[in-house]
TISETOR-91962 format. One record per residue (C-alpha): residue in three letters; x, z, y. Coordinates in pm, whole numbers. Last residue first. Layout:
BEGIN
<r = ALA; xx = X; zz = Z; yy = Y>
...
This chain:
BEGIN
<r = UNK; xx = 7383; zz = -1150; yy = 2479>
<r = UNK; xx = 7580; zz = -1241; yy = 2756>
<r = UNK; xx = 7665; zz = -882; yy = 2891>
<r = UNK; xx = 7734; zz = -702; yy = 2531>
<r = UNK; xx = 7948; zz = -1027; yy = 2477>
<r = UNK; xx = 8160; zz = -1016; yy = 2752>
<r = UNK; xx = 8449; zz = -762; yy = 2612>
<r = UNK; xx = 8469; zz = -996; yy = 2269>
<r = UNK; xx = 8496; zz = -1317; yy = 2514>
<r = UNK; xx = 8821; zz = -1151; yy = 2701>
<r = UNK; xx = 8951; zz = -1020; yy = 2385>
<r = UNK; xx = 8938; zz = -1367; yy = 2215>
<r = UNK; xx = 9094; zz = -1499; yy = 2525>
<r = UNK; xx = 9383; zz = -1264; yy = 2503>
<r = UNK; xx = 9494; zz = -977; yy = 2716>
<r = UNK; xx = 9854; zz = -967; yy = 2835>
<r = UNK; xx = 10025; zz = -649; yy = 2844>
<r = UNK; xx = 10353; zz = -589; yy = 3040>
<r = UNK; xx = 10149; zz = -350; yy = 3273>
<r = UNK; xx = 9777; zz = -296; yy = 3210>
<r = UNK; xx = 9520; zz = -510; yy = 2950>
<r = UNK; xx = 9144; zz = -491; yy = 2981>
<r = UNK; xx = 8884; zz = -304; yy = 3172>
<r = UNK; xx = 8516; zz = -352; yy = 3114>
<r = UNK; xx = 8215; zz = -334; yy = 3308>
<r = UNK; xx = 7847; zz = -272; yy = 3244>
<r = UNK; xx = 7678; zz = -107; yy = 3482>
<r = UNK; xx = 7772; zz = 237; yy = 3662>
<r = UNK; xx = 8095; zz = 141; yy = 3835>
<r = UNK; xx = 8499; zz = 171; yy = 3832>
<r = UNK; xx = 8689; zz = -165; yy = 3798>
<r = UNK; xx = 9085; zz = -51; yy = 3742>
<r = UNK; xx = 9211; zz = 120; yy = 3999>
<r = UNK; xx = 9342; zz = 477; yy = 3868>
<r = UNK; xx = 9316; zz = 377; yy = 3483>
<r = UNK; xx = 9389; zz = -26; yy = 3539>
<r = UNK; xx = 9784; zz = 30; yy = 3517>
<r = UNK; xx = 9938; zz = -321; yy = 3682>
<r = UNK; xx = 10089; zz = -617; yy = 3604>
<r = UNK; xx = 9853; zz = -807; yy = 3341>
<r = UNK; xx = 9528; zz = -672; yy = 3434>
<r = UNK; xx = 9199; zz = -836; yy = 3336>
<r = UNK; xx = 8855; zz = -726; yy = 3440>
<r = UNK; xx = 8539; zz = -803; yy = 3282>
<r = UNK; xx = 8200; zz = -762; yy = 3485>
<r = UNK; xx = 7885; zz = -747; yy = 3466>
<r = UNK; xx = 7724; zz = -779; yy = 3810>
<r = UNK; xx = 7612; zz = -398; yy = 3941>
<r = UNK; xx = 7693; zz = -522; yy = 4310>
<r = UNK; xx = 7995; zz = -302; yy = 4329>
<r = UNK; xx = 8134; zz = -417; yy = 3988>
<r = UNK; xx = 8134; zz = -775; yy = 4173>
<r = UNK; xx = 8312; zz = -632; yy = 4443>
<r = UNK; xx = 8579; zz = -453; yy = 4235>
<r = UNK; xx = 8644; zz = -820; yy = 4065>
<r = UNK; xx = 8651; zz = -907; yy = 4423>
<r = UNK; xx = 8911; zz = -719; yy = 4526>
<r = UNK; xx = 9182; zz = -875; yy = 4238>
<r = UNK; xx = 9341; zz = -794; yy = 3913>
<r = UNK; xx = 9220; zz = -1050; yy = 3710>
<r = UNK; xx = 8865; zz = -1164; yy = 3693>
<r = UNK; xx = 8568; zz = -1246; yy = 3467>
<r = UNK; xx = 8195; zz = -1201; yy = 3612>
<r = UNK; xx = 7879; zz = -1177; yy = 3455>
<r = UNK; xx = 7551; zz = -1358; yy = 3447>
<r = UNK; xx = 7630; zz = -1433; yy = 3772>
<r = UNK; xx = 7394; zz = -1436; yy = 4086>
<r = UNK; xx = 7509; zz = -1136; yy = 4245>
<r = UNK; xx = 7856; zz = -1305; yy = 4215>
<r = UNK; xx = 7746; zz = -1627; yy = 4460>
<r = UNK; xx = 7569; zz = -1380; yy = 4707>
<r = UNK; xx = 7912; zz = -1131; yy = 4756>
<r = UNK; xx = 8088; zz = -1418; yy = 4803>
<r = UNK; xx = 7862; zz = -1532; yy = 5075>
<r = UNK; xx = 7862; zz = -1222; yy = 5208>
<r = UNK; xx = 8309; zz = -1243; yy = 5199>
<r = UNK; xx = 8322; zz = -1531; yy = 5335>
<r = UNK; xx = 8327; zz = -1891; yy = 5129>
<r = UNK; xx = 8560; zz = -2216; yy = 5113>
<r = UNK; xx = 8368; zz = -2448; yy = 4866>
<r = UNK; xx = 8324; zz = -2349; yy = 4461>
<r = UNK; xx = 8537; zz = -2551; yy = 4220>
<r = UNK; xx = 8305; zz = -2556; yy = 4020>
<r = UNK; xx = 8289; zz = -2634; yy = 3586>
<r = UNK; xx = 8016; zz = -2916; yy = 3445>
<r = UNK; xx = 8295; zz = -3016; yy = 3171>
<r = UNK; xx = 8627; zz = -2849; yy = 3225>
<r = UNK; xx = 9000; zz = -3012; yy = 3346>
<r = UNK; xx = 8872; zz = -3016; yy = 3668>
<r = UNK; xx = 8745; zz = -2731; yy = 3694>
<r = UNK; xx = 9101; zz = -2567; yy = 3640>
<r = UNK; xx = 9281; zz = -2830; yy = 3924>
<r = UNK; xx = 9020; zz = -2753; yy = 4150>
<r = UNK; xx = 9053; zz = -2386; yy = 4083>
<r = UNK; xx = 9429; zz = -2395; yy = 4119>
<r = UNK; xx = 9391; zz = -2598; yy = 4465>
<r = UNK; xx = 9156; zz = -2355; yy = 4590>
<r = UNK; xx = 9370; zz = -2108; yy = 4552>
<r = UNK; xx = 9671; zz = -2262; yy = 4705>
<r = UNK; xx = 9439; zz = -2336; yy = 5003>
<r = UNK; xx = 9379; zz = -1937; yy = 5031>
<r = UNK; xx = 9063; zz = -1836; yy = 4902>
<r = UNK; xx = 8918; zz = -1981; yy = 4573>
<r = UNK; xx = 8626; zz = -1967; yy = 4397>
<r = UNK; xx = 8590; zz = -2055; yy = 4078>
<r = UNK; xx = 8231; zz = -2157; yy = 3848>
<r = UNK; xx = 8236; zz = -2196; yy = 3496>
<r = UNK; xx = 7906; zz = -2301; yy = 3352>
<r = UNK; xx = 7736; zz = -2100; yy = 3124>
<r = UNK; xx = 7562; zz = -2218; yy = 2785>
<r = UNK; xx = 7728; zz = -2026; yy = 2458>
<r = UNK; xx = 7955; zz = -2349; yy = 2437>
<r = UNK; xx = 8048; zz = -2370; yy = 2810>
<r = UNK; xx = 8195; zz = -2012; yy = 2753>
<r = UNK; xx = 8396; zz = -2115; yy = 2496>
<r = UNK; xx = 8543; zz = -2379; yy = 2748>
<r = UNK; xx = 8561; zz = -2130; yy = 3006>
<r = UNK; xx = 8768; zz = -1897; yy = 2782>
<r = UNK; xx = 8969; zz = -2176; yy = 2686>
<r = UNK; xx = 9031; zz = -2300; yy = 3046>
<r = UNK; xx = 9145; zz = -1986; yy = 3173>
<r = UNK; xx = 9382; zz = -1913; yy = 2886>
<r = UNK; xx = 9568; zz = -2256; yy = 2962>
<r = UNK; xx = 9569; zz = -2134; yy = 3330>
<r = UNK; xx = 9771; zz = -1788; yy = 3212>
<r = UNK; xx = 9619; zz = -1482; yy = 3368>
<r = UNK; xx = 9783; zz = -1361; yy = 3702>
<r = UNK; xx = 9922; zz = -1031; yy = 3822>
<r = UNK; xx = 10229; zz = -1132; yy = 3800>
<r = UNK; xx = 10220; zz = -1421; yy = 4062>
<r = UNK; xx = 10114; zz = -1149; yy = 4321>
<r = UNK; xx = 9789; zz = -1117; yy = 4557>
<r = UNK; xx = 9498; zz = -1271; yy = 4296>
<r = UNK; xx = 9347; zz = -1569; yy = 4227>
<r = UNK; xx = 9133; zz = -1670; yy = 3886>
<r = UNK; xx = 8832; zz = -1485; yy = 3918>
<r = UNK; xx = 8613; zz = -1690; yy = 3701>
<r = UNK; xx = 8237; zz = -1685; yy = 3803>
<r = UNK; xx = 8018; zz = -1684; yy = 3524>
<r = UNK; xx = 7715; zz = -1932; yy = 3559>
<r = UNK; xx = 7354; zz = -1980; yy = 3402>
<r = UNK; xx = 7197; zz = -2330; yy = 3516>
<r = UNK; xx = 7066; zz = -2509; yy = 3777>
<r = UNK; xx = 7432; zz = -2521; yy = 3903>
<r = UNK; xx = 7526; zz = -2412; yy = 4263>
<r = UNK; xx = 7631; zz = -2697; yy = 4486>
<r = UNK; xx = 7271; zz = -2621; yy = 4699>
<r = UNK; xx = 7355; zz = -2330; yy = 4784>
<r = UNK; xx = 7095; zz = -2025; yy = 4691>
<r = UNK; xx = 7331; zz = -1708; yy = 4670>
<r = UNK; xx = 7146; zz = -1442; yy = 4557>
<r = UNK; xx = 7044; zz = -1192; yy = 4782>
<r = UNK; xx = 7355; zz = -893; yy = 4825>
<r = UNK; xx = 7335; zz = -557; yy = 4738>
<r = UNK; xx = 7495; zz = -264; yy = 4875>
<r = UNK; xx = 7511; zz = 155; yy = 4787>
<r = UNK; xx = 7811; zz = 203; yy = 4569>
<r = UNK; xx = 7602; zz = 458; yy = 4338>
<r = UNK; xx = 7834; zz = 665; yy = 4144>
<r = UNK; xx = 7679; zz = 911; yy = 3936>
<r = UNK; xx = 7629; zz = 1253; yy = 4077>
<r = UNK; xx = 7919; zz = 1514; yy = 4086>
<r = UNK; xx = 8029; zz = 1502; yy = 4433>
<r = UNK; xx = 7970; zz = 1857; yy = 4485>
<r = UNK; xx = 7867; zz = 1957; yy = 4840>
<r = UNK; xx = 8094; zz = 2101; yy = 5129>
<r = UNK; xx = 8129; zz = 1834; yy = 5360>
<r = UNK; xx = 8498; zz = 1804; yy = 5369>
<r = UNK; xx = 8516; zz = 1903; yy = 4984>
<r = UNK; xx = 8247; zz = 1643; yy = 4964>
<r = UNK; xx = 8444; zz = 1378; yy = 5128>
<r = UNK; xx = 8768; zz = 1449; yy = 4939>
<r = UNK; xx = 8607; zz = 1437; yy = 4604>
<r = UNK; xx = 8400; zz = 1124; yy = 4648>
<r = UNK; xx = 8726; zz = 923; yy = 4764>
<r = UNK; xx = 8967; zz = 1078; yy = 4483>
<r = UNK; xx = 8645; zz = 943; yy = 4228>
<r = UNK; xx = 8661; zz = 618; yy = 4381>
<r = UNK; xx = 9049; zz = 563; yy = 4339>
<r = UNK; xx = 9027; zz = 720; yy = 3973>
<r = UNK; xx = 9157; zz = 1057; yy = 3958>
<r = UNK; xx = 9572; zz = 1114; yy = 3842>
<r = UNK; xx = 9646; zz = 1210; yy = 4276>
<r = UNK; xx = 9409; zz = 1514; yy = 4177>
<r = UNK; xx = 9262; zz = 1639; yy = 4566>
<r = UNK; xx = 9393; zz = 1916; yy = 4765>
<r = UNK; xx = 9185; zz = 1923; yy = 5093>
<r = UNK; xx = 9357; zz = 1928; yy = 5444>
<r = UNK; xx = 9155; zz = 2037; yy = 5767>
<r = UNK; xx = 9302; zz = 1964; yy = 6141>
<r = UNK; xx = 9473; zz = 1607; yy = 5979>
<r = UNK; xx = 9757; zz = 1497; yy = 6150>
<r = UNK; xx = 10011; zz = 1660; yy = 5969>
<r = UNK; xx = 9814; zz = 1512; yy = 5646>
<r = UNK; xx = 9919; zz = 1179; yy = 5692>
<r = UNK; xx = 10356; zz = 1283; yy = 5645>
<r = UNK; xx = 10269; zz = 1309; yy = 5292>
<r = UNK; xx = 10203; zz = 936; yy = 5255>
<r = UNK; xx = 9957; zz = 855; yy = 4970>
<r = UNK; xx = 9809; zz = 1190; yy = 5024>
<r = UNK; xx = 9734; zz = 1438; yy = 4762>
<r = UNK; xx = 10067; zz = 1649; yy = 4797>
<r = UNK; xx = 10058; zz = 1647; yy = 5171>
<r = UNK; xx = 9676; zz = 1789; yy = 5215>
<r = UNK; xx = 9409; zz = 1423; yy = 5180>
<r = UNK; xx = 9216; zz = 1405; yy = 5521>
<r = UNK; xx = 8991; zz = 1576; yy = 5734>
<r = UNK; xx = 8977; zz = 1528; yy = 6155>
<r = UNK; xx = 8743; zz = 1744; yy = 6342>
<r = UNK; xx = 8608; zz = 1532; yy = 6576>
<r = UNK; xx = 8670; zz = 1291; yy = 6927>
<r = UNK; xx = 8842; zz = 956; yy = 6757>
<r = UNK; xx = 9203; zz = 849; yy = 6843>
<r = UNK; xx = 9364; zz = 1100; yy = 6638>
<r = UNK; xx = 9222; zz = 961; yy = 6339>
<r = UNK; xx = 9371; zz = 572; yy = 6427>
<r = UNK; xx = 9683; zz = 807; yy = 6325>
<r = UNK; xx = 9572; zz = 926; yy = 6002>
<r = UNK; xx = 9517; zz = 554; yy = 5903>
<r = UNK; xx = 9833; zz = 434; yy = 5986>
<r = UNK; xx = 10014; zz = 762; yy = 5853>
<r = UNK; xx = 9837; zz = 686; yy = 5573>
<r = UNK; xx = 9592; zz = 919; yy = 5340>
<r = UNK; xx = 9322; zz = 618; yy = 5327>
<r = UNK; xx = 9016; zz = 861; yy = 5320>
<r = UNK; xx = 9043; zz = 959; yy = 5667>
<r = UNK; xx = 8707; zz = 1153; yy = 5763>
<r = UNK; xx = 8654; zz = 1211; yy = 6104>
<r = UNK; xx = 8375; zz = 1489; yy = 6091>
<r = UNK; xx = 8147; zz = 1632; yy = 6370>
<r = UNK; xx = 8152; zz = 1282; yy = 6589>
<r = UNK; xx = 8136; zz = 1278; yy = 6972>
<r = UNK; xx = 8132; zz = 899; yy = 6998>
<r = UNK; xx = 8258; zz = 653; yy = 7341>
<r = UNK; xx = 8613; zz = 745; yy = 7239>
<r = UNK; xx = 8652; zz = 533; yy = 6931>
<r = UNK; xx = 8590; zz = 251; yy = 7177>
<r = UNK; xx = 8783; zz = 302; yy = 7403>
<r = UNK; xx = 9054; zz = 324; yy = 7140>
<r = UNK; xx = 8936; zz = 18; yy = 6993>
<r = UNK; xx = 8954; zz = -146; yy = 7352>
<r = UNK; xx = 9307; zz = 2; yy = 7415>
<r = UNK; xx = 9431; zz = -169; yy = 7086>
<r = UNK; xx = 9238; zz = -519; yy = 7191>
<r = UNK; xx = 9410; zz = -483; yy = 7522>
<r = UNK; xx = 9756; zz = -433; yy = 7358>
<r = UNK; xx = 9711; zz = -754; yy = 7107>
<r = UNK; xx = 9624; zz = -964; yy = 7436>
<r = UNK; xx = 9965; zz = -831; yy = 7619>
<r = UNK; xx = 10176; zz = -1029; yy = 7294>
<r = UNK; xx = 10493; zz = -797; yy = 7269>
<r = UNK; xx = 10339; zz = -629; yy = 6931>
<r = UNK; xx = 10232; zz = -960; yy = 6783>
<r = UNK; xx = 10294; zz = -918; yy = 6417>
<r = UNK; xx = 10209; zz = -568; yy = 6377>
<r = UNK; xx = 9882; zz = -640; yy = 6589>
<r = UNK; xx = 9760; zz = -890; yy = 6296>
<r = UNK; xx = 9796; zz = -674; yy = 6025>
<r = UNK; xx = 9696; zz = -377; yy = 6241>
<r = UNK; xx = 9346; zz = -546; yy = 6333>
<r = UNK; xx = 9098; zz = -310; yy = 6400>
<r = UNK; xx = 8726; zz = -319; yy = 6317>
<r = UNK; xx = 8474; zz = -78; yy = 6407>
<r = UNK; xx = 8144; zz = -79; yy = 6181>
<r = UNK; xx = 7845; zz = 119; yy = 6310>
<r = UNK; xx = 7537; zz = 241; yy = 6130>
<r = UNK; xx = 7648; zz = 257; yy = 5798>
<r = UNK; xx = 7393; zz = 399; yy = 5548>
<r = UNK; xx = 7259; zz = 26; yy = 5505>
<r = UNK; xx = 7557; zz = -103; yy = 5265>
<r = UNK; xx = 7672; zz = -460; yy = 5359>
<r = UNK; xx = 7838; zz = -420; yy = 5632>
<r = UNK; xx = 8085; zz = -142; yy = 5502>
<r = UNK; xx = 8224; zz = -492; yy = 5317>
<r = UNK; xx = 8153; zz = -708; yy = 5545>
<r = UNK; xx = 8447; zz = -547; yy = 5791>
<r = UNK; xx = 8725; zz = -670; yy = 5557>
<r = UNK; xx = 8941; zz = -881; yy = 5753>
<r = UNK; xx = 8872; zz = -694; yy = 6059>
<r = UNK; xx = 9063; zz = -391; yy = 5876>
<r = UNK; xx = 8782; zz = -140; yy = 5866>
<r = UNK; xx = 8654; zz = 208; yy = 6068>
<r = UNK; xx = 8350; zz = 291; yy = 5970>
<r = UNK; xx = 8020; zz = 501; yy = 6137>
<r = UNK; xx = 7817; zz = 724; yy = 5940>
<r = UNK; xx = 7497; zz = 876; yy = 6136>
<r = UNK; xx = 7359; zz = 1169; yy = 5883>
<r = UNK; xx = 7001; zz = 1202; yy = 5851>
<r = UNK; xx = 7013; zz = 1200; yy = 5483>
<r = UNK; xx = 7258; zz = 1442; yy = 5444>
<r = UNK; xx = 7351; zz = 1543; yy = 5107>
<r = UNK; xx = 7250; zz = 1184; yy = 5012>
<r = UNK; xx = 7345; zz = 1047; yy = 5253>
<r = UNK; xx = 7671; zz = 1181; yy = 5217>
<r = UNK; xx = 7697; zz = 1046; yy = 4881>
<r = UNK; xx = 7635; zz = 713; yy = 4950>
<r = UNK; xx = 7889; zz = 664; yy = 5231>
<r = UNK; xx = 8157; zz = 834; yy = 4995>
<r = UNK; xx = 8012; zz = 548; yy = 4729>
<r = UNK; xx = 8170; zz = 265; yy = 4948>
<r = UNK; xx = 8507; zz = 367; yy = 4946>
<r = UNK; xx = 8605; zz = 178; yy = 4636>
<r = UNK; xx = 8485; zz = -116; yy = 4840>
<r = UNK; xx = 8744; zz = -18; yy = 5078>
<r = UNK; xx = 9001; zz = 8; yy = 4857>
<r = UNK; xx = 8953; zz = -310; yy = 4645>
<r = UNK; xx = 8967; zz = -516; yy = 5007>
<r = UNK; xx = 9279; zz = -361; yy = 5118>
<r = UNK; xx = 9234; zz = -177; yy = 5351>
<r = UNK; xx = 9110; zz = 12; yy = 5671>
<r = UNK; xx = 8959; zz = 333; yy = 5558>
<r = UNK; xx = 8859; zz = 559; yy = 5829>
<r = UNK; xx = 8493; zz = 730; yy = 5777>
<r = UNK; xx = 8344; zz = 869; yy = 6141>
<r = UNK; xx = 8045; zz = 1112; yy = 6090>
<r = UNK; xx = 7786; zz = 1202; yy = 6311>
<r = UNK; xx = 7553; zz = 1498; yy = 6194>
């Protein structure tokens, strides 16, 4: 059986995605699962060994340069290449017109969310077979339901995301116990106060564990560098990709982070983690796994340190 999974973005979605992959194999373990990923976040599907092929597209970047003739030839060359396969399922998971329409470019029965369990209703009039599936689920659970309706097995098991990642062996890296600090995320309101930041890593400094914060855009970094520092023995860790990312959180005791991809990430890799949301409802995204994880705060609320340092302890012993 050859399967083709579609879901493109954003970073929390796609790793959310990653225990569809698992499941299948599971049903079928001679399954061939190929993946089709915003270029931006093509590690991700990398890094679990059930995918054999990962196709990246580029809609953010095509949207912005539709009369440019090189974004054209890289759409005909995904198309080409979405050809080449004769797959039995193409599985849309995203439930966007987008999504459902990079579908239609793939040979195979196309599945997908019905109208009233999509994300955009309009999604499923692509689709050839349309599965009803609870819009109140959590993110990953919506994902695991959908595929196994499509593939006719119960997604019932625990969820196993499927990747790992070695630790991360730079040589900036402390010699001793670190919890990476999460500290950047896509909207302003989403964000944790910097004066809470540098109490919890200051508490956390007492119990032994430096603070370490990456960074991704330059305003990013600048916020981390400003945060470590203000803290004894803190990092302001280095420009990183996502598998070297993925590396530096394997090798935390735990993770803290607002309401951002990697925090998902870091749940991914089984790295305790403790998420805080300030903006936004955590029960349909919030961080999702089997180990240890927590889930603080939602819209209008703003955890406090205490609570943050409370929610760690069961990881930090």
């Amino acid at each position: 059986m050859r399967i083709l999974i579609v879901k493109t973005s954003s970073l929390g979605d796609v790793i959310h995605n990653l225990p569809v992959v698992s499941d299948i194999l599971r049903h079928f373990p001679e399954a061939v699962i190929d993946w089709v990923v915003e270029e931006s976040f093509a590690a991700i599907p990398r890094l679990h060994p059930g995918v054999e092929e990962v196709i990246p597209v580029a809609l953010r970047r095509w949207r912005k340069n539709l009369f440019n003739s090189a974004t054209w030839a890289e759409v005909g060359s995904v198309r080409h290449q979405l050809q080449l396969k004769n797959y039995d399922i193409v599985l849309d998971t995203q439930g966007l017109l987008k999504s459902a329409l990079i579908s239609l470019q793939a040979h195979g029965t196309k599945c997908g969310y019905d109208a009233d369990s999509a994300r955009e209703p309009v999604a499923a009039r692509f689709y050839e077979r349309r599965y009803t599936v609870s819009k109140t689920a959590h993110a990953v659970t919506r994902n695991r339901l959908l595929a196994g309706a499509a593939l006719g097995y119960a997604a019932d098991s625990p969820v196993d995301f499927g990747i790992a990642a070695a630790k991360s062996s730079a040589a900036w890296l402390p010699g001793k116990p670190y919890v990476v600090l999460l500290t950047a995320t896509s909207r302003d309101d989403k964000l944790w106060p910097e004066t809470h930041w540098l109490e919890l890593a200051r508490r956390l400094k007492e119990q032994g564990f430096i603070a370490i914060l990456p960074g991704g855009s330059a305003i990013e970094r600048e916020r981390a560098a400003r945060l470590a520092a203000s803290l004894p023995e803190a990092i302001a860790a280095p420009p990183m990709a996502l598998p070297e990312l993925a590396g530096l959180l394997s090798g935390a005791s735990a993770v803290v982070g607002v309401d951002t991809g990697l925090s998902h990430l870091a749940v991914a890799l089984n790295v305790p983690t403790v998420a805080i949301y300030t903006a936004t409802d955590p029960g349909l995204t919030g961080v999702f796994g089997c180990g240890y994880h927590k889930n603080l705060g939602g819209k209008s609320q703003m955890p406090s340190v205490q609570a943050v340092l409370e929610a760690l302890q069961p990881a930090l012993g």
